[in-house]
N, C-alpha and C positions, 0 to 999 in steps of 0.2 A: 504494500500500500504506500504511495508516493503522497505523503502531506494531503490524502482525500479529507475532505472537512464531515466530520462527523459530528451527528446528530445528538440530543439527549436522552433520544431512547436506543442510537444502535453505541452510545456506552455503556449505557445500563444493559444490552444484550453482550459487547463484549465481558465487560464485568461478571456477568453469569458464567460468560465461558473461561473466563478469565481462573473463578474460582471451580469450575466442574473440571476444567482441561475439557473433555467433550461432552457434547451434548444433545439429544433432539430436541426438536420446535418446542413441542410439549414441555420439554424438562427447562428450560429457557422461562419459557411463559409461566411455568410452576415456582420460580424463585423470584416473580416480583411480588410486591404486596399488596392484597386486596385493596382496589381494585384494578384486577388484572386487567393488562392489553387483551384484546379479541387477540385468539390463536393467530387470524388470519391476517391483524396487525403485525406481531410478532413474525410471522409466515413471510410479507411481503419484506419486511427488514433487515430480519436474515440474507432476504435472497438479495436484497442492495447492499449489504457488506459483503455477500464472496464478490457480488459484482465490483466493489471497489478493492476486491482480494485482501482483505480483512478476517474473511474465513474463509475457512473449506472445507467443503465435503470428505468426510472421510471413509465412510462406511454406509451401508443400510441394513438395518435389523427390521424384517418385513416391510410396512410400508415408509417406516420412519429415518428419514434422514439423518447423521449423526455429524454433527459439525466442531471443528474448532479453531480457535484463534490464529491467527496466521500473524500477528503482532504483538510485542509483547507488550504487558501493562506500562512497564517503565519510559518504555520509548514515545507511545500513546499519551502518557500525564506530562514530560517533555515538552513533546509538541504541543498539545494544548496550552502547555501551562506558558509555554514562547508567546503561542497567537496570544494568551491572556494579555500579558505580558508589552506585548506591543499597542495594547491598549494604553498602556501607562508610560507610550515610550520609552520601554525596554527599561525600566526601571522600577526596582523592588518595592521602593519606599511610599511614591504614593500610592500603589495598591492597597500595601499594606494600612496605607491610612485612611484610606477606602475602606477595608475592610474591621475597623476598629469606628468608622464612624458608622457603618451599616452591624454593629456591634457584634458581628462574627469572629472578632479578633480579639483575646483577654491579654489583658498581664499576665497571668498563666503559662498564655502561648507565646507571649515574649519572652517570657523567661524559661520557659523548656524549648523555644526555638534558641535564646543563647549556649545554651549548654549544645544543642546537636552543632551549632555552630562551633564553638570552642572544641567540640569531642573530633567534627570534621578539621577545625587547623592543625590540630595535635600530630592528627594522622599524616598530616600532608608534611607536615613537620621532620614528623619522624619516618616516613616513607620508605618505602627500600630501598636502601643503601646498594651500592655500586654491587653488579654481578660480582660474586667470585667462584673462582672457575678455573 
């Protein structure tokens, strides 16, 4: 999948497959919460993520399709989180202050987002050292 722009529900179908590895239409549509997409919603969504090779067919067990992800999560919240991102002109800070005045953002999460910060410099810090060999 080449930067296709996806949708709110074919993440929330990734996501499903994300956590099953595979899956059919059915079992897709069975992990959202009441109230569920029509099968035939779900049905049509699926078939526009292999179309943008997001997934794929892997098998059939009787009539049922069995599908999974052809991209992995990490690469997927990335990109999104880029295009987010360039809303804010590629920068962290007013999002972030976006998201502290739409009150999604706590001190909490500054303060356990500074420690994952501090815990990531550490690493980079201390990194691996020169091959030896």
């Amino acid at each position: 999948m080449k930067h296709a722009k996806l949708t709110k529900l074919e993440l929330q179908i990734l996501e499903a497959l994300w956590s099953h590895g595979k899956a059919s239409i059915r079992e897709i549509q069975e992990d959202f919460p009441a109230p569920r997409p029509a099968y035939t919603t779900i049905q049509t969504t699926v078939y526009r993520l292999e179309g943008k090779k997001a997934v794929r067919r892997v098998r059939k067990i009787g009539n049922a399709d069995i599908f999974e992800p052809t991209v992995a999560r990490d690469v997927t919240r990335h990109r999104l989180l880029d295009e987010i991102l360039s809303f804010f002109g590629g920068k962290a800070q007013p999002m972030m202050a976006q998201l502290a005045e739409a009150g999604k953002l706590t001190l909490d999460d500054v303060h356990e987002l500074e420690k994952t910060i501090q815990a990531l410099d550490e690493q980079r810090k201390s990194g691996p050292g020169p091959a030896k060999g």
